[in-house]
C-alpha positions, 0 to 999 in steps of 0.5 A, a space after each residue: 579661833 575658828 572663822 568657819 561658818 556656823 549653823 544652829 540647829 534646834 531639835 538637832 537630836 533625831 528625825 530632820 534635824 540630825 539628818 540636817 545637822 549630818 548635811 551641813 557637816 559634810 559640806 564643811 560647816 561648823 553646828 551647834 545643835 540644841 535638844 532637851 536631850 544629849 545627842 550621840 552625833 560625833 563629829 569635831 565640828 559638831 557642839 550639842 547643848 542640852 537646852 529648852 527653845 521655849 526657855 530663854 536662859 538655855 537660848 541665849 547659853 547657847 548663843 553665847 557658846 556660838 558668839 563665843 567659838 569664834 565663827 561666823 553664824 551664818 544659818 539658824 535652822 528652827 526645826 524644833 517642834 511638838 505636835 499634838 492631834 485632838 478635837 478642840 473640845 477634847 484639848 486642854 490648856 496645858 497642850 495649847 501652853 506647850 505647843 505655843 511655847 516650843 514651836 512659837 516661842 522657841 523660834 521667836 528667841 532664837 531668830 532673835 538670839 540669831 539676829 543680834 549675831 548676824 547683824 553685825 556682819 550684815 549677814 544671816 540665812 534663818 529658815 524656820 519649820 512650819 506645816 501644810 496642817 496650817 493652809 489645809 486647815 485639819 481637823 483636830 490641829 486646831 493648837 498645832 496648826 495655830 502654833 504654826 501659823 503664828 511661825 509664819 506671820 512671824 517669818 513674814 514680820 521677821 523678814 521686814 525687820 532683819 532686812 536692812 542687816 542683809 538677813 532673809 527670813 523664809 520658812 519650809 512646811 513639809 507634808 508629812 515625813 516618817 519621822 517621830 512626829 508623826 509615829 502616833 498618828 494613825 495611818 488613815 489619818 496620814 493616808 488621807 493628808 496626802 491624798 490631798 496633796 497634787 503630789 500624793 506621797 510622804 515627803 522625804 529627809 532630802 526634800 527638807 535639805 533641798 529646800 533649806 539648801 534653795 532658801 541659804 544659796 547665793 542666788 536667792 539673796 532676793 527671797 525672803 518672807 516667804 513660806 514653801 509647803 512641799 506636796 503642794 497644797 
């Protein structure tokens, strides 16, 4: 049985999360990655369950598969998330539904799927994946950004409650990335998002890996509740 450390990585498949499913495997972790779709990552320390975060029965499968490997689950990632940009009067209700379920819900099961894990060794780094869409206040997000807002309150109350297990809560908000997320955006939409930034330019895979790195090292055991937009806002 393998005594490794263990990362769960959801929305593994593509964009940020293979590029930090990739990161963590060259630093000699053990990853689980969770996507509604097969991924084509090869790695011998790399395990990828097909599975819904909105979907309790897949989140706690795949929970078992981590308590069950026999390692130590050390970091849960909450990269997993959906966006949709329409006027409010224009959205629908099924869109508020699948936002709320993927990007609220989702992280909701899995930091506590996660938790139970890590309490028992008084350990645990979660991190989970918010937006600057939340303080910028954007027009036509009003359902994305309210999901997100929601994974922030909700880091800031997870954080209170996993304290006395040795397990910080903090949660990153990227500008925008050149990811699928955002390829059906227009681009004078994006162009006026950073032009709002102090700091006016995309943000970039390794900003996301620099932040989740700060977030899990030994010397930020005293950080947590925290949100950290990068661009500033």
């Amino acid at each position: 049985m393998s005594r490794e450390p263990i990362a769960v990585l959801t929305g593994a498949r593509r964009g940020i999360g293979r590029y930090l499913a990739t990161h963590f495997l060259e630093r000699g972790w053990r990853v689980f990655g969770l996507s509604r779709n097969p991924s084509d990552l090869a790695h011998e320390a790399y395990v990828h369950v097909c599975g819904d975060v909105g979907n309790e029965a897949d989140v706690r499968r795949l929970f078992d598969l981590v308590r069950q490997s026999g390692g130590t689950l050390e970091l849960l990632l909450n990269n997993a998330g959906i966006a949709a940009m329409n006027h409010a009067l224009l959205t629908p209700a099924t869109t508020i539904e699948s936002l709320m379920r993927t990007n609220y819900v989702g992280t909701f099961l899995c930091s506590r799927e996660a938790a139970r894990l890590m309490q028992n060794n008084k350990f645990g780094r979660i991190v989970n994946f918010t937006t600057v869409a939340v303080p910028l206040s954007l027009a036509g997000e009003a359902a994305y950004a309210a999901s997100k807002g929601a994974v922030e309150t909700l880091t800031r109350i997870l954080a209170r409650e996993f304290a006395p297990y040795g397990i910080t809560v903090n949660a990153i908000g990227p500008t925008p990335i050149a990811t699928d997320l955002i390829a059906g955006v227009p681009k004078e939409k994006i162009e006026q998002l950073i032009a709002r930034q102090p700091i006016p330019r995309l943000g970039t895979l390794q900003d996301v890996a620099n932040v989740v790195d700060f977030f899990i090292s030994p010397e930020s055991s005293f950080i947590t509740g925290q949100v950290l937009y990068l661009g500033g806002i």
